[in-house]
C-alpha positions as CSV (number, residue, x, y, z in Angstrom):
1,X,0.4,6.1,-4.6
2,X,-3.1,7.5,-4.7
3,X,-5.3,8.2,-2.0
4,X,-9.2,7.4,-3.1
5,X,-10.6,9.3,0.1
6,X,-8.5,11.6,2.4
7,X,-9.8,10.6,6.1
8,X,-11.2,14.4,6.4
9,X,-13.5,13.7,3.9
10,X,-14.4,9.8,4.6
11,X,-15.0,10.7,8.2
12,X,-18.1,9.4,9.4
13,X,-18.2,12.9,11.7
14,X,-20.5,15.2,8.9
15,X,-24.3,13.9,7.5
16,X,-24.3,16.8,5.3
17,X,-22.2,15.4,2.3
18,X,-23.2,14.9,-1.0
19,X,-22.0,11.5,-1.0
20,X,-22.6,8.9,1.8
21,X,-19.8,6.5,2.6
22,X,-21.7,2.8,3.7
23,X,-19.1,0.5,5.9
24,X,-19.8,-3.5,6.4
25,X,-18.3,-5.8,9.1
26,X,-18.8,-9.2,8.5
27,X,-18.6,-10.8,12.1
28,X,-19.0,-14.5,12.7
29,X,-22.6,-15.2,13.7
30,X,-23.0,-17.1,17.0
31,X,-25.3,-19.4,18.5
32,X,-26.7,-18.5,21.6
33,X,-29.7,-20.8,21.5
34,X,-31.4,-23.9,20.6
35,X,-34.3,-26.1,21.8
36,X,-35.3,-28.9,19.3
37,X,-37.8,-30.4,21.8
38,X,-41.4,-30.4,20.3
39,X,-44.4,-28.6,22.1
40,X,-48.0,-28.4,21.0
41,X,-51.2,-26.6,21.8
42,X,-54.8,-26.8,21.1
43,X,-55.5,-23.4,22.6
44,X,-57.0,-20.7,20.2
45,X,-55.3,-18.4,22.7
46,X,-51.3,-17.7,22.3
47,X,-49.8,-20.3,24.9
48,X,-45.9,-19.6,25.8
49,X,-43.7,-22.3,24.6
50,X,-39.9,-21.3,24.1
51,X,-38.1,-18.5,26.5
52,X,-34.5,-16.9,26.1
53,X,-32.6,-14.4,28.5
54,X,-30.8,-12.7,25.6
55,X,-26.7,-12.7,26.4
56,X,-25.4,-10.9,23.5
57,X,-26.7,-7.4,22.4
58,X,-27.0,-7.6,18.5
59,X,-29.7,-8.2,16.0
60,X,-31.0,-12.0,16.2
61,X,-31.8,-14.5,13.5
62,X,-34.6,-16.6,15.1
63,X,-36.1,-19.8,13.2
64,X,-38.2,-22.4,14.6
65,X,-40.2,-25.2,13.0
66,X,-44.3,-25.0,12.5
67,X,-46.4,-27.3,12.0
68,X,-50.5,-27.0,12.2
69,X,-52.5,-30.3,11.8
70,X,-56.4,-30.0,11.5
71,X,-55.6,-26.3,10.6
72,X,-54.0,-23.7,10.8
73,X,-51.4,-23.1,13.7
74,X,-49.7,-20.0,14.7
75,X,-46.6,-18.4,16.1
76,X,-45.5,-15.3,17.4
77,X,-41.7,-13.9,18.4
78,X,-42.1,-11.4,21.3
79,X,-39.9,-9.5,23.2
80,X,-40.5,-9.0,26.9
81,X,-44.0,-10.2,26.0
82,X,-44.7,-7.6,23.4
83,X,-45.0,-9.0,19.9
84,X,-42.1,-8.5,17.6
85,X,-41.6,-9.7,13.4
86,X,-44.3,-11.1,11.8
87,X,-47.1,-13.7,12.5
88,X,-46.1,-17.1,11.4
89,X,-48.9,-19.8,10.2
90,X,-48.9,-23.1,8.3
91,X,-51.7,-25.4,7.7
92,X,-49.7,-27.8,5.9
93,X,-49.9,-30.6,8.4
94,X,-46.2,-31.1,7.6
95,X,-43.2,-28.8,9.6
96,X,-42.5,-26.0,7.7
97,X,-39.0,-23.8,9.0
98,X,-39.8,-19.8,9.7
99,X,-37.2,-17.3,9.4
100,X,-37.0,-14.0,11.0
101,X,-34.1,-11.6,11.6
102,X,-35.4,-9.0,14.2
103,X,-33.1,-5.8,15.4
104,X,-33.0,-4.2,18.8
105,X,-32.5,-6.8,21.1
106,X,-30.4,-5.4,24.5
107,X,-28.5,-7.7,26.9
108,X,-31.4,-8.9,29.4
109,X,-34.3,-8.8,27.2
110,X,-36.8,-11.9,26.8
111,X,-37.0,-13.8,23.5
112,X,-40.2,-15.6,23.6
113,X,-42.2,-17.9,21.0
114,X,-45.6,-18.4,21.3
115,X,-48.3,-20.6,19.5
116,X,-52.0,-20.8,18.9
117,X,-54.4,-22.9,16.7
118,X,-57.1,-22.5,14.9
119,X,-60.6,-24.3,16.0
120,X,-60.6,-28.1,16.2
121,X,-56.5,-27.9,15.2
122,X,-53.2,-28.6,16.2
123,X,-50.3,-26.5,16.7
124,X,-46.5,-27.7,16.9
125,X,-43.4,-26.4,16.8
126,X,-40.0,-27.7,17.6
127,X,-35.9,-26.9,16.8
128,X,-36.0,-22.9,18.1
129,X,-32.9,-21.5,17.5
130,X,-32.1,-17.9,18.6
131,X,-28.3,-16.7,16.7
132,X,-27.0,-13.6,17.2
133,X,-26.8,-12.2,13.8
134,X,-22.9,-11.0,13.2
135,X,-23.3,-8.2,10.3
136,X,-22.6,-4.8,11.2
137,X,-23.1,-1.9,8.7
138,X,-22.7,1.7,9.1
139,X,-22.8,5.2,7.3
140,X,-21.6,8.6,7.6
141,X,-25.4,10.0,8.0
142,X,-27.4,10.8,11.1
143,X,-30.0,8.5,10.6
144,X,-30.1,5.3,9.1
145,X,-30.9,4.1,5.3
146,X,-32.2,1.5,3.8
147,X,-29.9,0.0,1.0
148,X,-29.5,-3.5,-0.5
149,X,-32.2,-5.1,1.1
150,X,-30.3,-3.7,4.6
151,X,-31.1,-1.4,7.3
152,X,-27.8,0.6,7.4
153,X,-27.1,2.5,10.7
154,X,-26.7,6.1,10.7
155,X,-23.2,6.6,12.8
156,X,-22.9,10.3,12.6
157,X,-20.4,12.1,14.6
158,X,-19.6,8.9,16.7
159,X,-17.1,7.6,13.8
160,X,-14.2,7.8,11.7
161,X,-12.1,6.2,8.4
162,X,-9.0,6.6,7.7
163,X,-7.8,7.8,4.5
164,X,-8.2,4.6,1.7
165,X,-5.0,4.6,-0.6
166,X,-3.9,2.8,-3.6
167,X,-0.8,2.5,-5.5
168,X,1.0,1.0,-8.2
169,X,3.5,-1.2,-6.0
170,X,2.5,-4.6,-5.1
171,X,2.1,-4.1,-1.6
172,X,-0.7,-4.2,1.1
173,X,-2.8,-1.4,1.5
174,X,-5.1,-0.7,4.9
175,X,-7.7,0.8,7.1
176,X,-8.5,2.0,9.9
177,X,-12.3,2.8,11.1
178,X,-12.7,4.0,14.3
179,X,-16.2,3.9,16.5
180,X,-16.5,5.9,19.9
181,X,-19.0,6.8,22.5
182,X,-19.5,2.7,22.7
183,X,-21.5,2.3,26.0
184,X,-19.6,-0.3,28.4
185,X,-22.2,-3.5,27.8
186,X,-20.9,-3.6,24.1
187,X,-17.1,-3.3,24.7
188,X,-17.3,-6.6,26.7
189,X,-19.0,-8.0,23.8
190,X,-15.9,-7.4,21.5
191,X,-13.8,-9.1,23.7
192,X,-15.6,-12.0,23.3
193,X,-16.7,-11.5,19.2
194,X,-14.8,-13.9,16.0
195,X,-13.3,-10.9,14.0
196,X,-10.1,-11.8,12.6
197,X,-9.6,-12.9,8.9
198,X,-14.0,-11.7,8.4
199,X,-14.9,-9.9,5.3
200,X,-14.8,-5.7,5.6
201,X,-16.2,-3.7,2.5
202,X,-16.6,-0.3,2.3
203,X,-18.8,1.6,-0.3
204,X,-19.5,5.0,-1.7
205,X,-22.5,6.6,-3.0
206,X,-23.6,9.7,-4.2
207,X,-27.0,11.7,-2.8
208,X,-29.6,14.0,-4.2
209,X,-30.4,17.1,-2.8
210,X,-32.7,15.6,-0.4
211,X,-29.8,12.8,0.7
212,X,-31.0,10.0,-1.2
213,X,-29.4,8.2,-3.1
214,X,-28.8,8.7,-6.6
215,X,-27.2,5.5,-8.0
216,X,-25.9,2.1,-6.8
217,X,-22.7,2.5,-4.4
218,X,-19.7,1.6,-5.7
219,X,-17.0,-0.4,-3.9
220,X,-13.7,1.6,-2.7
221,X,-11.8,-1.0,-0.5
222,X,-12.6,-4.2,0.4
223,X,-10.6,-6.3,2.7
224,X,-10.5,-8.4,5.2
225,X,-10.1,-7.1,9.5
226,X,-7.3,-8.1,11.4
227,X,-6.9,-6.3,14.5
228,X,-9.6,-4.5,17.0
229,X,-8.0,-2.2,19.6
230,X,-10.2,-1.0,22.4
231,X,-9.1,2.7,23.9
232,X,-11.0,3.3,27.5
233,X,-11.7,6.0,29.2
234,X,-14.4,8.9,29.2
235,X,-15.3,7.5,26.0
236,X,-14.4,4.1,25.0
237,X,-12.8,4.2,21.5
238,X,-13.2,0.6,19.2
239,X,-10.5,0.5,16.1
240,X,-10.9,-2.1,13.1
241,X,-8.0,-2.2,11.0
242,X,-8.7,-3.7,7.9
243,X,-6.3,-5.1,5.3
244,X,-6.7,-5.9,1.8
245,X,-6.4,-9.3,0.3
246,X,-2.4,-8.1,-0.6
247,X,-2.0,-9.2,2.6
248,X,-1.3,-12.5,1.3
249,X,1.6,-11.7,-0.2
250,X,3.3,-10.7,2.7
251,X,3.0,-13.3,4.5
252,X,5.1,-16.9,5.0
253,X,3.7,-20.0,3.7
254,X,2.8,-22.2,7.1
255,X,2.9,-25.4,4.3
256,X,5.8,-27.7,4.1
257,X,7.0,-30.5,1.3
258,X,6.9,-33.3,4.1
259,X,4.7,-36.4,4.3
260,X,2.8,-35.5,7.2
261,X,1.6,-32.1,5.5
262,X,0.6,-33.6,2.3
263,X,-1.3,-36.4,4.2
264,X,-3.0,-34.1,6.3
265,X,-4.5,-32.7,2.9
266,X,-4.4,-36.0,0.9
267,X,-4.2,-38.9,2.9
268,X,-3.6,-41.7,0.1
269,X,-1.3,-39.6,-1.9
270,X,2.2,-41.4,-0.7
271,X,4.3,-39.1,-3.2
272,X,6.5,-37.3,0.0
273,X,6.5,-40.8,2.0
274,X,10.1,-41.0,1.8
275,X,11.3,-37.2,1.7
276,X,12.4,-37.6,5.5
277,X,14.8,-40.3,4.7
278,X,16.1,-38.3,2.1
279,X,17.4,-35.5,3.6
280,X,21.6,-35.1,3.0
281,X,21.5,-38.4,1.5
282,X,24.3,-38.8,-0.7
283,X,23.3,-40.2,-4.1
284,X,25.9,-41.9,-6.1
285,X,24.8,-40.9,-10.0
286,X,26.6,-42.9,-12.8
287,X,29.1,-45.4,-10.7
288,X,28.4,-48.4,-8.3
289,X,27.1,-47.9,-4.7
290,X,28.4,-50.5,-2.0
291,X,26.2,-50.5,1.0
């Protein structure tokens, strides 16, 4: 067996490393919103259309549809009435879907959309949906990078890995990343969050002398998470364990050579129809059978 990082050194406790070690948690994205009813405005001044108490603390995907008719019509994302993302427009005349994935939203905050149109236009918009946008991804530095087209959260002395082992024995192989200091409002989140069986990968990358980094990260485990301990106390404690795909191999097939499994998979295929009536039938090869 060979360990790949000893958990001293893939701690996410020290930002001064020469190498920074990049975790991602694939959690199932959830729905907390949607509104397809369609509202309008002739107003050149940004009229209040869709409103969200947000329930989940998280980053959000938000999309609605836009549609401006005569010219151009406007929308704008705002949190407790401060504007957030981008300006959306279209001029089209036809509904065009916008797309924005915004950070920082807090249990209790206000998710708003807002239109406007142009002079002598008209501005639509219809199916807002607010999802709470499941990724996670940490690293081992005290402040965050940007990598991959991500934001990646700098988790500094606040978490941990386990050592990451492989070996020559077909076996499975695991993880164990460990976050603390987790403020009460997110700990009831996990309770609630779809983790088991969701993607884990964790990379490694080497830095420059001014902590950049130097070359494309390169993948050192990837698995899949399994279980998600809480510890409470002065500081609540979460724990990921993640397991590789050898998993598999340890576990017992839940599939069975009967009808009803097969037709539950292929429901014309008639091939085990007649395995039930089979079972400790005596078959009388080469000589004459009396009923």
């Amino acid at each position: 067996m060979r360990t790949i990082l000893t958990a001293p050194e893939a701690a996410l406790q020290n930002s001064n490393v020469p190498y920074l070690v990049m975790v991602e948690l694939d959690f199932d994205n959830e729905t907390l919103e949607t509104d397809a009813v369609e509202r309008n405005t002739v107003s050149g001044a940004y009229v209040l259309k869709k409103s969200f108490t947000v329930t989940r603390s998280g980053p959000l995907i938000i999309s609605f549809d836009l549609k401006g008719v005569g010219g151009s019509g406007y929308g704008q994302i705002k949190k407790n009435g401060v504007n957030v993302g981008v300006e959306e427009s279209d001029s089209t005349g036809a509904y065009v879907t916008k797309i924005q994935t915004i950070a920082g939203w807090n249990v209790g905050d206000i998710c708003e959309l807002w239109i406007k149109a142009a002079t002598s236009a008209t501005a639509s918009e219809k199916n807002w949906s607010v999802i709470l946008y499941g990724t996670v991804r940490l690293t081992n530095a005290g402040y965050d990078f940007d990598w991959n087209g991500h934001t990646w959260t700098g988790a500094g002395n606040l978490g941990g890995i386990s050592a990451i082992e492989e070996g020559t024995d077909l076996q499975m192989y695991g993880v164990t990343l460990t976050l603390s200091g987790i403020q009460s409002q997110y700990i009831a989140e996990c309770f609630g969050t779809t983790y088991s069986g969701r993607p884990a990968t964790i990379w490694l990358a080497p830095l420059d002398a001014n902590y950049q980094i130097l070359a494309d990260p390169i993948i050192v485990f990837k698995g899949k998470m399994d279980t998600m301990p809480i510890k409470l106390g002065k500081e609540a404690a979460i724990q990921v364990t993640v397991e590789s795909d050898l998993v598999q191999w340890e576990r017992g097939k839940s599939r069975v050579f009967g009808n009803a499994d097969q037709q539950s998979e292929y429901p014309t295929d008639k091939g085990f129809e007649f395995v039930a009536q089979m079972v400790e039938q005596e078959i009388y090869w080469g000589r004459p059978y009396n009923t």
